[in-house]
N, CA, C and O atoms as CSV, one atom per row, in Angstrom:
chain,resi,resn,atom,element,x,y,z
A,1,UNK,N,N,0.853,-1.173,0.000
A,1,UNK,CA,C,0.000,0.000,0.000
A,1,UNK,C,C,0.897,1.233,0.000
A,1,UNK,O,O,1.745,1.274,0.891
A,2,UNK,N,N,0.841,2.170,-0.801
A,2,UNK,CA,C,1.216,3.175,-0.934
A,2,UNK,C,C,1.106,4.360,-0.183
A,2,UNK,O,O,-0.036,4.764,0.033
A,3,UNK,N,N,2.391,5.223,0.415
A,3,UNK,CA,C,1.247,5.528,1.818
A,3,UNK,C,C,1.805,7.135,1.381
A,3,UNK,O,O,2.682,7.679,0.709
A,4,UNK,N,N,0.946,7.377,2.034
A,4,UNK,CA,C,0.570,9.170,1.343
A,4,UNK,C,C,0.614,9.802,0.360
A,4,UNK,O,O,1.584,10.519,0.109
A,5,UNK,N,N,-0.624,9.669,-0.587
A,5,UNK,CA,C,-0.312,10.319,-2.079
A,5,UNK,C,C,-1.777,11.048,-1.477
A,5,UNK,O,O,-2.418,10.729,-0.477
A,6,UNK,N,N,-2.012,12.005,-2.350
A,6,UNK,CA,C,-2.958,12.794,-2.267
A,6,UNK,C,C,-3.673,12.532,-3.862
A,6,UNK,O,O,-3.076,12.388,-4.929
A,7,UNK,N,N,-5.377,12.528,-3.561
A,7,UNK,CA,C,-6.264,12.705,-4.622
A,7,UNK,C,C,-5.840,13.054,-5.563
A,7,UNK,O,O,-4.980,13.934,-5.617
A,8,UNK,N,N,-6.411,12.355,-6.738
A,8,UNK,CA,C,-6.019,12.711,-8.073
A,8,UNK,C,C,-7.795,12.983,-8.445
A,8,UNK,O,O,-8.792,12.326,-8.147
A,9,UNK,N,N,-7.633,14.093,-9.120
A,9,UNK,CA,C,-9.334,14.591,-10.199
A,9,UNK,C,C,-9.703,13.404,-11.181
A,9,UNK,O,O,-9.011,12.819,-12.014
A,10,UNK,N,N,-10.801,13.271,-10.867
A,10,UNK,CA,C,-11.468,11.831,-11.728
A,10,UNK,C,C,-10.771,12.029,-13.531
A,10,UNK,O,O,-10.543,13.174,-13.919
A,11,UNK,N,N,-10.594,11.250,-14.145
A,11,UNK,CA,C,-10.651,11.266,-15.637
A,11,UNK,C,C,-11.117,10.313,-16.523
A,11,UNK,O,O,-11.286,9.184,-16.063
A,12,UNK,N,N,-11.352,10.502,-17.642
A,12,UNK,CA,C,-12.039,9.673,-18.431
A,12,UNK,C,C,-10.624,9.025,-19.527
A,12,UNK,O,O,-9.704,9.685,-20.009
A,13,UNK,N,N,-10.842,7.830,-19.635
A,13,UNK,CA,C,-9.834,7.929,-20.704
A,13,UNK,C,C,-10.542,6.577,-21.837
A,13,UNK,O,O,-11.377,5.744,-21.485
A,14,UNK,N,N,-9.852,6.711,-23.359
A,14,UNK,CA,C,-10.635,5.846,-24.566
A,14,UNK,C,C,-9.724,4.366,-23.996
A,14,UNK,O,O,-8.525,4.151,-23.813
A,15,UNK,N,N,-10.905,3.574,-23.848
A,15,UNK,CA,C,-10.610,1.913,-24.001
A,15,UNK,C,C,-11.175,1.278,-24.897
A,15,UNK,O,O,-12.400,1.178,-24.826
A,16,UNK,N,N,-10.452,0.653,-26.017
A,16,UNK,CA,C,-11.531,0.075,-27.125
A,16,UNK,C,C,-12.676,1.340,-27.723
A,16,UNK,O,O,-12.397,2.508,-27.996
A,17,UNK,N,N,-13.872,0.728,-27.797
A,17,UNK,CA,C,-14.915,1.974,-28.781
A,17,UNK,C,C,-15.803,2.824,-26.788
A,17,UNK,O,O,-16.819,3.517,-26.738
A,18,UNK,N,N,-15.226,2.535,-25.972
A,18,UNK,CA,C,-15.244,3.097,-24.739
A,18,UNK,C,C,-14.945,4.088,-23.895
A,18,UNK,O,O,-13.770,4.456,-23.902
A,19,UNK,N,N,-15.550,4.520,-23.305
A,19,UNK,CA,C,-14.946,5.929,-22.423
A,19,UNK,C,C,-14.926,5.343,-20.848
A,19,UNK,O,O,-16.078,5.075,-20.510
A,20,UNK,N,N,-14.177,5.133,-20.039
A,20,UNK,CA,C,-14.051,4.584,-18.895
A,20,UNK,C,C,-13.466,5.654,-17.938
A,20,UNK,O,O,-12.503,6.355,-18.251
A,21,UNK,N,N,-14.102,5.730,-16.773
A,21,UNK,CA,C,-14.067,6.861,-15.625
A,21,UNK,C,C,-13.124,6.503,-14.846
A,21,UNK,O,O,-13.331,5.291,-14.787
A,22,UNK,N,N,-11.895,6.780,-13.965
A,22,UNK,CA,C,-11.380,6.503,-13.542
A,22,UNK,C,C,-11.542,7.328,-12.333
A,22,UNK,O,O,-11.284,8.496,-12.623
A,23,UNK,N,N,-11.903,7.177,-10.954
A,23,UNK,CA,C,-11.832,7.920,-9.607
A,23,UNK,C,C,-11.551,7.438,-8.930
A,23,UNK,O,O,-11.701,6.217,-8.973
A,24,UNK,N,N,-10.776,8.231,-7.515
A,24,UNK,CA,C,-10.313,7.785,-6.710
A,24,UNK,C,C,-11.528,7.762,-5.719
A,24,UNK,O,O,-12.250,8.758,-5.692
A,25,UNK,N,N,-11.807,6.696,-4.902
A,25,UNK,CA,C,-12.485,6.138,-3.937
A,25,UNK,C,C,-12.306,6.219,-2.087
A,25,UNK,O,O,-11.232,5.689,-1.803
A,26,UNK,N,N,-12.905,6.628,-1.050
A,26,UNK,CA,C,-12.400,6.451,0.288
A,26,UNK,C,C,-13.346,5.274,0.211
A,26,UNK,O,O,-14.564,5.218,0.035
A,27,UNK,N,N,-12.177,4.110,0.446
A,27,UNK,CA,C,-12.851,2.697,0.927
A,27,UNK,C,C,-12.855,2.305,1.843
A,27,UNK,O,O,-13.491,1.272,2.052
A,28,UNK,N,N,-12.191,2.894,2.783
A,28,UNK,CA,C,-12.579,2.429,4.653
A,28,UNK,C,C,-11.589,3.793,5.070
A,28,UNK,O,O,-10.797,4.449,4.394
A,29,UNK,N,N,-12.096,3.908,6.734
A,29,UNK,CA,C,-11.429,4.832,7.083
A,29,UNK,C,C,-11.483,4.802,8.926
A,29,UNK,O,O,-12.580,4.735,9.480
A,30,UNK,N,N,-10.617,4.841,9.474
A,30,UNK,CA,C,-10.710,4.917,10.626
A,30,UNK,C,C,-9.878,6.012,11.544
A,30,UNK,O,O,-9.523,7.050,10.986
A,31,UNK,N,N,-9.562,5.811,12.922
A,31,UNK,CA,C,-8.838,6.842,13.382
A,31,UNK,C,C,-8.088,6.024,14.278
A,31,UNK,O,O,-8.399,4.854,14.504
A,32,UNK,N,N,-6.823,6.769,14.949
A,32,UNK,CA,C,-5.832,6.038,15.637
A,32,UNK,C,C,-5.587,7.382,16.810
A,32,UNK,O,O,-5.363,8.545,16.473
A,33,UNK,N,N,-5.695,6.879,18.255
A,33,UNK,CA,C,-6.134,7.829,19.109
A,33,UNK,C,C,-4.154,8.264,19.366
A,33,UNK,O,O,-3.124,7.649,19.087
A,34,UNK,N,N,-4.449,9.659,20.043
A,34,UNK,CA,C,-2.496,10.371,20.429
A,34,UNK,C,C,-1.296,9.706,20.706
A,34,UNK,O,O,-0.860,9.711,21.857
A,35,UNK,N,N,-0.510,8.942,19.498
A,35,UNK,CA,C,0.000,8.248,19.741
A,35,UNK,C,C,1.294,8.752,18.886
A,35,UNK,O,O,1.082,9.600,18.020
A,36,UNK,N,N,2.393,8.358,19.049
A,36,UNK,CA,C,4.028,8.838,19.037
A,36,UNK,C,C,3.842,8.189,17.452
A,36,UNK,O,O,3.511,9.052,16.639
A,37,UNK,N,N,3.925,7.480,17.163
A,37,UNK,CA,C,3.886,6.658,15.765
A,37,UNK,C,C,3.094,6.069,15.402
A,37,UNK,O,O,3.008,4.842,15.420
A,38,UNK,N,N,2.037,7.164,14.826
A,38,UNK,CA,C,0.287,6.721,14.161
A,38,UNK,C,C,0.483,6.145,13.189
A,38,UNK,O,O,-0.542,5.925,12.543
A,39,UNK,N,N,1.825,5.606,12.567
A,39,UNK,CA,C,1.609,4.787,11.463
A,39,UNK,C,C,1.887,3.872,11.797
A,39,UNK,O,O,1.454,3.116,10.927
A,40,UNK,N,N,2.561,3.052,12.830
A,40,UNK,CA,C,2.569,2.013,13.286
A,40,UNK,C,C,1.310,1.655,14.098
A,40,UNK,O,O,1.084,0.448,14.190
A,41,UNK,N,N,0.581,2.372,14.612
A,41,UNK,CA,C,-0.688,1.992,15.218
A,41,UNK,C,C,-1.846,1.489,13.964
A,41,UNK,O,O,-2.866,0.801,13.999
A,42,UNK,N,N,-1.152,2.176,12.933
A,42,UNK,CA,C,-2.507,1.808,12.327
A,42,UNK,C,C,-2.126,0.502,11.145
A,42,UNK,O,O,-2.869,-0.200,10.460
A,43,UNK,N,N,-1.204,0.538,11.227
A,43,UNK,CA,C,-1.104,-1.132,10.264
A,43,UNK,C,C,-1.979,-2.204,10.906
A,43,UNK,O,O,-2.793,-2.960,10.374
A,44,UNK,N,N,-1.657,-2.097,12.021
A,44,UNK,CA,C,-2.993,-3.291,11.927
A,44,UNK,C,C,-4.505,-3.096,11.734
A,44,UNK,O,O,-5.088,-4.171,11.596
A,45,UNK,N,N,-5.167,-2.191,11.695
A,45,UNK,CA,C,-6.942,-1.861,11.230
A,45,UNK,C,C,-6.332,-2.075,9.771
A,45,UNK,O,O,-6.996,-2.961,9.232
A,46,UNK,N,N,-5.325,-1.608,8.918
A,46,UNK,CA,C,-4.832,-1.535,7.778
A,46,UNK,C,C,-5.357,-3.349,7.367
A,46,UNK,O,O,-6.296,-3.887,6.781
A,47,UNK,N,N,-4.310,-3.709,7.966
A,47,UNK,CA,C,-4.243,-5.444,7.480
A,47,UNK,C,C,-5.348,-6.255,8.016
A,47,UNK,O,O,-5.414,-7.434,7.669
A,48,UNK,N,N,-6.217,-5.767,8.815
A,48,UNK,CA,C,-7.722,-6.285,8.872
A,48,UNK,C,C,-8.563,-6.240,8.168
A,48,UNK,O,O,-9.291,-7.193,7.892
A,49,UNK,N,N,-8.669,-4.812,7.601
A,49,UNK,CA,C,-9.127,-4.162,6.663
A,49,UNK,C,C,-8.857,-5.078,5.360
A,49,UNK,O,O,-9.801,-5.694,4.866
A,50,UNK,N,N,-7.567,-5.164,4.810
A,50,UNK,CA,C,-6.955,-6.159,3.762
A,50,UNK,C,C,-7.880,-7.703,3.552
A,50,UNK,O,O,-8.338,-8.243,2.545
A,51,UNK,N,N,-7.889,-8.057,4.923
A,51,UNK,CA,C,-8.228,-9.441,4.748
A,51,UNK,C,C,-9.565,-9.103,4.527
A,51,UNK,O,O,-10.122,-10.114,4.099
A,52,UNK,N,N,-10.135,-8.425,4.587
A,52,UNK,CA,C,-12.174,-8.502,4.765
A,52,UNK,C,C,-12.461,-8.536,3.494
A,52,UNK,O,O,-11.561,-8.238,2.709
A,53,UNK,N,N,-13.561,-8.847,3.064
A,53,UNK,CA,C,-14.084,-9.132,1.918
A,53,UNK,C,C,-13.974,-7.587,1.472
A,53,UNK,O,O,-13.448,-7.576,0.359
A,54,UNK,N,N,-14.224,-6.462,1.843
A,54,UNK,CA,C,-14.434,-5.020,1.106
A,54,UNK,C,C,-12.820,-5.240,0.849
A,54,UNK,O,O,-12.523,-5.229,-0.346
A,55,UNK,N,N,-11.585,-5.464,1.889
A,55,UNK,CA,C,-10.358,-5.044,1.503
A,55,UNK,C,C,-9.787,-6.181,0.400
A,55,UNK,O,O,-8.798,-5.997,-0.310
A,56,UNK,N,N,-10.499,-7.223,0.405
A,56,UNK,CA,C,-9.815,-8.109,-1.230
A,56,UNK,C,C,-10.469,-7.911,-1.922
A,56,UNK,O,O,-9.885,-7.949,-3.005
A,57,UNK,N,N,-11.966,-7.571,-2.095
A,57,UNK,CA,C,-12.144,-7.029,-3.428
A,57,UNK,C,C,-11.568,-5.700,-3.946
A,57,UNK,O,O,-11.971,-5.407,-5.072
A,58,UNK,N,N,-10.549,-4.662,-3.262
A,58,UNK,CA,C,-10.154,-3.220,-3.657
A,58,UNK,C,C,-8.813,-4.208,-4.262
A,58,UNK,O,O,-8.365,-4.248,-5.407
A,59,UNK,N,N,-8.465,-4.816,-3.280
A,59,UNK,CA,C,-6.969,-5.035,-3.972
A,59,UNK,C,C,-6.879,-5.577,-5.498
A,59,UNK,O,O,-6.173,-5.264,-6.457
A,60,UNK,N,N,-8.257,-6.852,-5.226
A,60,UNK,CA,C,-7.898,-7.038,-6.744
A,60,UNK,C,C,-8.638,-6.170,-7.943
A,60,UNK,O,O,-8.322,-6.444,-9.101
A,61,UNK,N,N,-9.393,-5.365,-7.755
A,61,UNK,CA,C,-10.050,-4.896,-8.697
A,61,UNK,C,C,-9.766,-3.104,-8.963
A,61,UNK,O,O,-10.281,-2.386,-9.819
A,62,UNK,N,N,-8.763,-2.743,-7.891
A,62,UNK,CA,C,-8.159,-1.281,-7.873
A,62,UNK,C,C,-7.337,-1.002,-9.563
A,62,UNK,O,O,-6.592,-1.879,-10.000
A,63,UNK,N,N,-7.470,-0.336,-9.978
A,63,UNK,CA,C,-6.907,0.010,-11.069
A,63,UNK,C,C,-5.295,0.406,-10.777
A,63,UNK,O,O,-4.364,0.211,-11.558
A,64,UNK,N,N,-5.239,0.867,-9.763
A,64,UNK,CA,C,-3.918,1.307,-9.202
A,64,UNK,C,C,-3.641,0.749,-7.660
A,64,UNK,O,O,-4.699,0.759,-7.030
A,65,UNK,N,N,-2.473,0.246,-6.842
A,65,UNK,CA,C,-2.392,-0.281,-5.545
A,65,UNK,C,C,-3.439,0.903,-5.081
A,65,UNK,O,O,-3.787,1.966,-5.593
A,66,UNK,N,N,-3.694,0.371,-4.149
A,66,UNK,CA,C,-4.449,1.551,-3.079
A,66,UNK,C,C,-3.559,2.437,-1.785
A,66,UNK,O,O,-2.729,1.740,-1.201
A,67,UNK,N,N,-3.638,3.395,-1.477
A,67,UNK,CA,C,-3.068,4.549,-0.673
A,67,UNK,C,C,-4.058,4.973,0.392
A,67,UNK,O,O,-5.284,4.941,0.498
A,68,UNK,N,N,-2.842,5.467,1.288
A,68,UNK,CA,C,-3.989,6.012,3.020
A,68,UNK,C,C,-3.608,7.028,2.712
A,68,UNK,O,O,-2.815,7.261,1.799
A,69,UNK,N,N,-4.313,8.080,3.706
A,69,UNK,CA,C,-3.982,9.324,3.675
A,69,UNK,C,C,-3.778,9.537,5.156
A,69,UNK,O,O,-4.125,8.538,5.787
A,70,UNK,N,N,-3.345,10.477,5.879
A,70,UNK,CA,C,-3.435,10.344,7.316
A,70,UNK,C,C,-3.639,12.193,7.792
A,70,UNK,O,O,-2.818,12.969,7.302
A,71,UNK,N,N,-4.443,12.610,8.476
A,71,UNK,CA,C,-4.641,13.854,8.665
A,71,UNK,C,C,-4.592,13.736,10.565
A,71,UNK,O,O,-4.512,12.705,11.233
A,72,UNK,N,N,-4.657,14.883,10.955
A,72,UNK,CA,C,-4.795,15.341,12.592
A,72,UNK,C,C,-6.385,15.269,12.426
A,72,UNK,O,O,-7.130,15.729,11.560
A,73,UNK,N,N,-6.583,14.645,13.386
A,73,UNK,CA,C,-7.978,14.774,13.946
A,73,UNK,C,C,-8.474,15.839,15.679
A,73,UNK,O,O,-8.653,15.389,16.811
A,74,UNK,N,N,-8.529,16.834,15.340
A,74,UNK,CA,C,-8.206,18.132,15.857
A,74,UNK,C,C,-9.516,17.597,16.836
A,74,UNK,O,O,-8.932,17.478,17.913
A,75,UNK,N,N,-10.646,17.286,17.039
A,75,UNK,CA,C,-11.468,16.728,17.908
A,75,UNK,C,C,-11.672,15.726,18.619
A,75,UNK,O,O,-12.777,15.499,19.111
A,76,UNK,N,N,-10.154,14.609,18.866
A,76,UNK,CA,C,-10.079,13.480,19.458
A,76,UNK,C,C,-9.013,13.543,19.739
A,76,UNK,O,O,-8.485,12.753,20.521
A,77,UNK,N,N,-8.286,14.715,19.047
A,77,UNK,CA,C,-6.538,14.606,19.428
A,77,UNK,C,C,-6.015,13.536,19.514
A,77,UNK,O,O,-5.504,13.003,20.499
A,78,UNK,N,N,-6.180,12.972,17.898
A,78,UNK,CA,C,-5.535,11.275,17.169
A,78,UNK,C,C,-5.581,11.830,15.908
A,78,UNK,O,O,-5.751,12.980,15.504
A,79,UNK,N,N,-5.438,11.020,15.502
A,79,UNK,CA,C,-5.495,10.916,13.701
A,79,UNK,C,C,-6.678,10.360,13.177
A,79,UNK,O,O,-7.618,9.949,13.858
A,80,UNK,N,N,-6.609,10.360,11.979
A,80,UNK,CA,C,-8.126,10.086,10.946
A,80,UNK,C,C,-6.875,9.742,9.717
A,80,UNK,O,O,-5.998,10.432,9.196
A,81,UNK,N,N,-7.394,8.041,9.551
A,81,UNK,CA,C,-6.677,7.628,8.428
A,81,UNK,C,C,-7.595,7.309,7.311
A,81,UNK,O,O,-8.651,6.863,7.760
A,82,UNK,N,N,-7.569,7.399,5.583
A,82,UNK,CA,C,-8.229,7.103,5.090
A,82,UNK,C,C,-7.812,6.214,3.740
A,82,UNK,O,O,-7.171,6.837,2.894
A,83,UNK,N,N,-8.003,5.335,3.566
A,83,UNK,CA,C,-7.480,4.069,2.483
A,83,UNK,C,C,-9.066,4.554,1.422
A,83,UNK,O,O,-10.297,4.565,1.461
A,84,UNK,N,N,-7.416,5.029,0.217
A,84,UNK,CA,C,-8.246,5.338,-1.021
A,84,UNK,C,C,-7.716,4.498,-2.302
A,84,UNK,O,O,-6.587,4.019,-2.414
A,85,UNK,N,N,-8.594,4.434,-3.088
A,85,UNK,CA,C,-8.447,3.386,-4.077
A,85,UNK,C,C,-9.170,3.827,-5.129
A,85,UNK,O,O,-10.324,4.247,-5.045
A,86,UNK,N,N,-8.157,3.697,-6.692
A,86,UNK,CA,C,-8.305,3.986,-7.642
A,86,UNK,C,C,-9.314,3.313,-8.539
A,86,UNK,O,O,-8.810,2.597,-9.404
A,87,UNK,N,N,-10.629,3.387,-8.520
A,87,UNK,CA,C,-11.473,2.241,-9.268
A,87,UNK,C,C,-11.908,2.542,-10.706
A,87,UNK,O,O,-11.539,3.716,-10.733
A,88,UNK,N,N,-12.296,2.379,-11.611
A,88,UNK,CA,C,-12.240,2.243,-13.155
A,88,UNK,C,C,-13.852,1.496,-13.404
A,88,UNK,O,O,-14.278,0.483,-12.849
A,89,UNK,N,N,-14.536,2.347,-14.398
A,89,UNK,CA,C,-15.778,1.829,-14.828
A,89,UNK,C,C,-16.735,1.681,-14.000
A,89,UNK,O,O,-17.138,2.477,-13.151
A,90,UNK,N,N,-17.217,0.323,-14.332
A,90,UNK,CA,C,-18.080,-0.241,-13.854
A,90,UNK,C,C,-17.690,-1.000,-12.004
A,90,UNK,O,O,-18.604,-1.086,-11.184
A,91,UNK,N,N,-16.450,-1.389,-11.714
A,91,UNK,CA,C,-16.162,-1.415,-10.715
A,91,UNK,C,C,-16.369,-0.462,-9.830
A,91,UNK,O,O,-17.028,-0.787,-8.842
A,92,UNK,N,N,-15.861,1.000,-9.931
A,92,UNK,CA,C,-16.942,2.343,-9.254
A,92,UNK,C,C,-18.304,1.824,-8.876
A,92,UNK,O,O,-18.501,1.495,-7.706
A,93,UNK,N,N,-19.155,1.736,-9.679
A,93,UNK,CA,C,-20.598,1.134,-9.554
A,93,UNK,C,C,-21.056,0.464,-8.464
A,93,UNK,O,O,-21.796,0.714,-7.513
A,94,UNK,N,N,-20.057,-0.971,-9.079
A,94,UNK,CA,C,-20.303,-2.212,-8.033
A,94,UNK,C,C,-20.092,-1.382,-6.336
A,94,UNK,O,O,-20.966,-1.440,-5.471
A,95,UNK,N,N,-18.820,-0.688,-6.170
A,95,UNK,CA,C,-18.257,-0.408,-4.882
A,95,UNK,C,C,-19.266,0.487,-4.301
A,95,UNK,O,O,-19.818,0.104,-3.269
A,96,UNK,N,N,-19.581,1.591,-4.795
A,96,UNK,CA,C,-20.971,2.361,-4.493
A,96,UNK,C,C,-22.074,1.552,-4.249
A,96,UNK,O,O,-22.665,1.868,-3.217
A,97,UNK,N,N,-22.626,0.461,-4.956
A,97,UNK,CA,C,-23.825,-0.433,-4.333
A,97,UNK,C,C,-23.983,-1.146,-3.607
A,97,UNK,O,O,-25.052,-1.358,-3.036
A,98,UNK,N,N,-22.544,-1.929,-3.369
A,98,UNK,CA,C,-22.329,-2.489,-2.242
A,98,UNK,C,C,-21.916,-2.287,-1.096
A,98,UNK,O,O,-22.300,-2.933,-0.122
A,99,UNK,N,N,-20.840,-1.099,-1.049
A,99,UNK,CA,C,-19.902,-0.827,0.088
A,99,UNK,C,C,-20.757,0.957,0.403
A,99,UNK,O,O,-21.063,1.447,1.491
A,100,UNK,N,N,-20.871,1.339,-0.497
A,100,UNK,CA,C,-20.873,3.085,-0.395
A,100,UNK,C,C,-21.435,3.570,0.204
A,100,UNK,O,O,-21.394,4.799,0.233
């Protein structure tokens, strides 16, 4: 997992006689309470996350690995992590009807 890239603006690009949407997705997201090394606290919700049915269907169907983002959470005084994922087409769809 790729760890801190920031949003990319949706785009369309030609596949075959096709126009296919490409956006980036928040597919789970949690928080990790005042801790010295919030990125080590949070690998594990990370790799729970991985194993669950929402986190193997991103892996295999992400157009690109998937990325967290990690911000201050100024009202719990922790962090707010968010695992985003690049989805394509009709996979967008599926993830919105099922997960969204």
């Amino acid at each position: 997992m790729n760890p801190q890239r920031k949003m990319t603006p949706p785009e369309w690009k030609i596949q075959g006689d096709r126009v296919v949407e490409y956006r980036d997705v928040v597919v789970h997201h949690f928080t990790v309470g005042d801790v010295e090394d919030p990125e080590l606290y949070a690998a594990i919700p990370i790799m729970k996350w991985q194993e669950s049915e929402q986190g193997q269907w991103v892996m295999q169907n992400a157009a690109e690995p998937p990325y967290y983002m990690r911000e201050v959470d100024y009202v719990s005084y922790g962090y707010r992590f968010a695992i985003v994922a690049r989805l394509a087409g009709a996979n967008i769809t599926f993830w919105e009807l099922k997960w969204g």
